[in-house]
N, C-alpha and C positions, 0 to 999 in steps of 0.2 A: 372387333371390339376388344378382346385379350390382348391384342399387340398393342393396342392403345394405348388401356391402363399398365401393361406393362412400361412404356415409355416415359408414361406419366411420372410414374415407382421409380424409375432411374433417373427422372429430369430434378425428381424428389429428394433423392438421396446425393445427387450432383450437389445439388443448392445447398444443403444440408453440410454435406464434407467438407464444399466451399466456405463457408461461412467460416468452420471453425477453424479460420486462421487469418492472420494479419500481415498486409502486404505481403500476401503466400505464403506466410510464415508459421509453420505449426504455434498455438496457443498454450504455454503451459502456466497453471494457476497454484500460488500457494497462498491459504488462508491467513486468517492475523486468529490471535486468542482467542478461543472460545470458555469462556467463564464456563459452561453450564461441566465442558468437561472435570473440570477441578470436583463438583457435586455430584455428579453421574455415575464416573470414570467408566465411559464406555470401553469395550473391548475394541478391537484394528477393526472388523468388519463395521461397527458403528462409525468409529470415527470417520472410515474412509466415506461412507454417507453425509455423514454431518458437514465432514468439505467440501462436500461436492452440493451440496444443500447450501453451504453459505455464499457459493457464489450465484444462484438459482435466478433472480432478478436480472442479471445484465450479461454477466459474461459465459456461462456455461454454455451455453447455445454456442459461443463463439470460440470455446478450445476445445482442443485435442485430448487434452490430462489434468487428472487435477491434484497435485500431490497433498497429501494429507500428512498431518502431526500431532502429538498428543500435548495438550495445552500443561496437562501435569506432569509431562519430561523438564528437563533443562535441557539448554541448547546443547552443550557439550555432551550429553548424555543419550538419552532415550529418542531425544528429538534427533541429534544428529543420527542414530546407527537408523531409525524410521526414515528417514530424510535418503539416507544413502543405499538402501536399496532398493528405493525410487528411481533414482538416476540410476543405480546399474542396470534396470529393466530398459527405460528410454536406451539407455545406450544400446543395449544386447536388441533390441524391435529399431536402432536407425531411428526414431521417432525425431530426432534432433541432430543428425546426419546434414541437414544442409540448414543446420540454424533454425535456433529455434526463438520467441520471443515469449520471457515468462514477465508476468502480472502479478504483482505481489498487493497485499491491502496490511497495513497496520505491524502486526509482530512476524511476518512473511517479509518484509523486508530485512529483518535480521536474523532468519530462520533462514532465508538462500544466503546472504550476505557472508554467513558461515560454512555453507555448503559450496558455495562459488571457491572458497578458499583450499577445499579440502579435497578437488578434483584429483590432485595429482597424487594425494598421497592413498586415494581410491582408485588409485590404476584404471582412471577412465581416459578411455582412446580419445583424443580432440577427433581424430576422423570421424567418429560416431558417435558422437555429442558436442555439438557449437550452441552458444548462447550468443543470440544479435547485439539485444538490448534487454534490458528489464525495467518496466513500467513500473513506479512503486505509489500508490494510493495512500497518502494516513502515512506514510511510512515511519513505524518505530524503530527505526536502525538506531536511531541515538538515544535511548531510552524516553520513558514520560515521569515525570514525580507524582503520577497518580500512583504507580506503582510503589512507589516510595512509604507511601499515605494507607496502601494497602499490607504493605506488608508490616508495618507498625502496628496498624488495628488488628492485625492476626497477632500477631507475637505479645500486641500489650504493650509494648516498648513506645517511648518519647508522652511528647504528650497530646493522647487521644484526647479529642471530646464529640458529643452526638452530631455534632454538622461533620465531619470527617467522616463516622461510622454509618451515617443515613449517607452521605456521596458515594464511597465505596460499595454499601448495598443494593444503592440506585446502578451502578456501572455492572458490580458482577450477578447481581442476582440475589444475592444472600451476602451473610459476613462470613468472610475467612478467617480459618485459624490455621495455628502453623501448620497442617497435615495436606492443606487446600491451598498452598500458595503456588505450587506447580512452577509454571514459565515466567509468572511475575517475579521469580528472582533476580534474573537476568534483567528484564527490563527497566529494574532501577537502573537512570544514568547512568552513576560510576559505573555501573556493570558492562549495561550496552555497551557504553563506549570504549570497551577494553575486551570486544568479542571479533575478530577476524578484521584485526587492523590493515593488513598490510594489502597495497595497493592491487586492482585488480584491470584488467584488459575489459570488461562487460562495460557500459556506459548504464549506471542507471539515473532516469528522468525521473522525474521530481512532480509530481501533482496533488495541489494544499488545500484545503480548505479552514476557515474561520469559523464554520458555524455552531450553532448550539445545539446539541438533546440532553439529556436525563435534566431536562429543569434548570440546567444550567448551574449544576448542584457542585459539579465537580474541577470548572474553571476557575475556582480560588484555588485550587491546591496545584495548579499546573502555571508552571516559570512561562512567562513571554503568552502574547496569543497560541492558541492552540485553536483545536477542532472539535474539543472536548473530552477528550482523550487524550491523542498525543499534541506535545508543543511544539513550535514552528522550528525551534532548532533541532528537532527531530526529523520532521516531516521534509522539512527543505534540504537536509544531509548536510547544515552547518558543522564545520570542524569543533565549533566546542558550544556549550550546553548555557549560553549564555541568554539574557531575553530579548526576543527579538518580536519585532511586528511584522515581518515580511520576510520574503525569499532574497528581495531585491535592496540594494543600498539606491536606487534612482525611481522605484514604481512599488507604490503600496498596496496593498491586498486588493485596495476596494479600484483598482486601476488608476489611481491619481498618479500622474508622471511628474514625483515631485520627491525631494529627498525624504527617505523611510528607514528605520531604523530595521536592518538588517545584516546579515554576518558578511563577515570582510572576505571569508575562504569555505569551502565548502569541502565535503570528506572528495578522497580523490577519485578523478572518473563521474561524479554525483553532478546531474544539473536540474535546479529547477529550472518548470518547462509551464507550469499552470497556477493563478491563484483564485479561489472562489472563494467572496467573503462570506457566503450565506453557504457554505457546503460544510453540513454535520461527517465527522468520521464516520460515520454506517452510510452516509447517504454518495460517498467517493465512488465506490464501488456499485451503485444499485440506477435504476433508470429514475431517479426521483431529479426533478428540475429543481436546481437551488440558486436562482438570479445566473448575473450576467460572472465571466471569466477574463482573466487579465493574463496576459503572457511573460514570459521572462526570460527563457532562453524560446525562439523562433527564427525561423530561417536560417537551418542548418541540419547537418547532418551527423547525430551519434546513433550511429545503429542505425537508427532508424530517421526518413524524412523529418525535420520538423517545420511546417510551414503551416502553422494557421491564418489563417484570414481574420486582420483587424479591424477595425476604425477610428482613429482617434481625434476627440474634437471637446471642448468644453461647452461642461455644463454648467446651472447653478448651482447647484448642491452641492461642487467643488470648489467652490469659490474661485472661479473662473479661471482655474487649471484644466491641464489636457488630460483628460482621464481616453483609456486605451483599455480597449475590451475589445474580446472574440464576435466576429461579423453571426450576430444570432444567434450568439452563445447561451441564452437564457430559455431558448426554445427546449432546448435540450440537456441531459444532465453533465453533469463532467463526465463520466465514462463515455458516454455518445459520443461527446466533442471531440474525445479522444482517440475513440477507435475510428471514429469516421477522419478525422486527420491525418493520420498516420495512417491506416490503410489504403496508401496510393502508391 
């Protein structure tokens, strides 16, 4: 009976170990902003909880590590020197010795973005640390103008009025003032996009959504569709901060295979890969079904496999264009579709 449960216990911790990785690839995760840090300011031992809490719904089960950052650092600063010796630990434990595949959600896109940059000048061994690919969810690598919106009602500066300071409050929790602006400095546009320019070997994939939360309070103040959050010239790693409806110039969010207004060039190495018109930014990253998904870059290889399974065929509600969506894709949330596609 002992040897049983004993086998049980190891067939347990097999399945377990397994899991936490993608097409065998160790899983490493970094968070996007957390508002409440700006009002809390937890110590490292908190925070390192609260990252590992914010991925708790979908992915945690499924990686290895979860690096954590302080939402009231700046990327240059308190965030980078927390960020990096992170990676010196993966490095010095091998953890990403034969590649590793990190998952970024929202301000984790331009939190590694800048850490991917800064390998060399932290004397990390490529032998004992490879990154494949990186999956970026929400991605705010190119900033949002909610940030923008934010950091005026703390400061007082332009001109505030109460539908800007109720949207803001709806997003972070409370209203900020200047002492509570933290990582939103950075994530103004101009900023993002003048953070760890220069071109990188990593390939990161691209996966969007459209949809709405906080009431839908804070997509007036956000350029082009967005998520709610961040905007699509963020999310899709267009080269510049212009308004767009889509990842794609030939396939619109909602999968209509028809001309969409979309960016001409994308930052370098960056492809979108996923577009969900009903997927809210918190709901990218969690097991929450949000309608059907449309593809953009498939059938191919960065990094990682990309071959989802389509269908494409017209309906009415397109006005009898070919709309192109993931075979089944609404059973399941964007994260599902994605781990279960790429892990093969």
């Amino acid at each position: 009976m002992k040897t049983r449960v004993l086998i049980l216990l190891a067939a347990l911790c097999f399945s377990v170990g397994a899991q936490a990785k993608l097409n065998g690839k160790n899983v490493v995760l970094v968070h996007g902003f957390q508002p409440a840090d700006l009002a809390d300011r937890p110590d490292a031992n908190q925070q390192q909880i609260n990252g590992s809490n914010y991925w708790q719904d979908y992915w945690r089960s499924r990686a290895e590590k979860t690096l954590y950052w302080p939402s009231t650092g700046r990327i240059s600063g308190q965030i980078k020197d927390t960020v990096r010796t992170q990676i010196k630990s993966l490095e010095a434990s091998r953890t990403c010795a034969a590649g590793c595949v990190f998952v970024t959600h929202s301000t984790g896109d331009l939190v590694l973005r800048d850490a991917l940059t800064r390998l060399g000048q932290w004397g990390v061994n490529p032998a004992d640390f490879k990154v494949i690919a990186v999956l970026d969810f929400a991605g705010a690598g190119g900033g949002t103008e909610l940030a923008d919106v934010a950091v005026n009602v703390a400061n007082g500066s332009g001109i505030i009025n109460a539908v800007q300071k109720a949207a803001v409050e709806l997003f972070m929790g409370f209203t900020p003032t200047p002492s509570t602006i933290g990582v939103l400095h950075d994530l103004r546009p101009a900023a993002a996009r003048n953070i760890a320019r220069s071109n990188n070997a990593v390939p990161r994939l691209r996966f969007v959504g459209e949809g709405t939360e906080y009431l839908g309070a804070t997509k007036a103040f956000i350029k082009g569709s967005d998520d709610s959050v961040v905007p699509m010239h963020s999310a899709c790693g267009a080269s510049s901060n212009s308004s767009y409806d889509s990842c794609s110039r030939s396939v619109r969010v909602n999968g209509q295979v028809r001309s969409a207004n979309g960016p001409s060039s994308l930052f370098y190495n960056h492809y979108a890969v996923l577009m969900g018109e009903s997927t809210a930014h918190s709901e990218a990253i969690t097991n929450a079904r949000s309608g059907d998904f449309t593809t953009v870059t498939n059938n191919t290889t960065k990094g990682l496999n990309i071959d989802f399974a389509t269908k494409t065929g017209k309906t009415w509600w397109s006005w009898w264009y070919n709309v192109r969506v993931v075979k089944n894709g609404s059973n399941k949330s964007m994260s599902a579709n994605v781990y279960d596609t790429l892990n093969n």
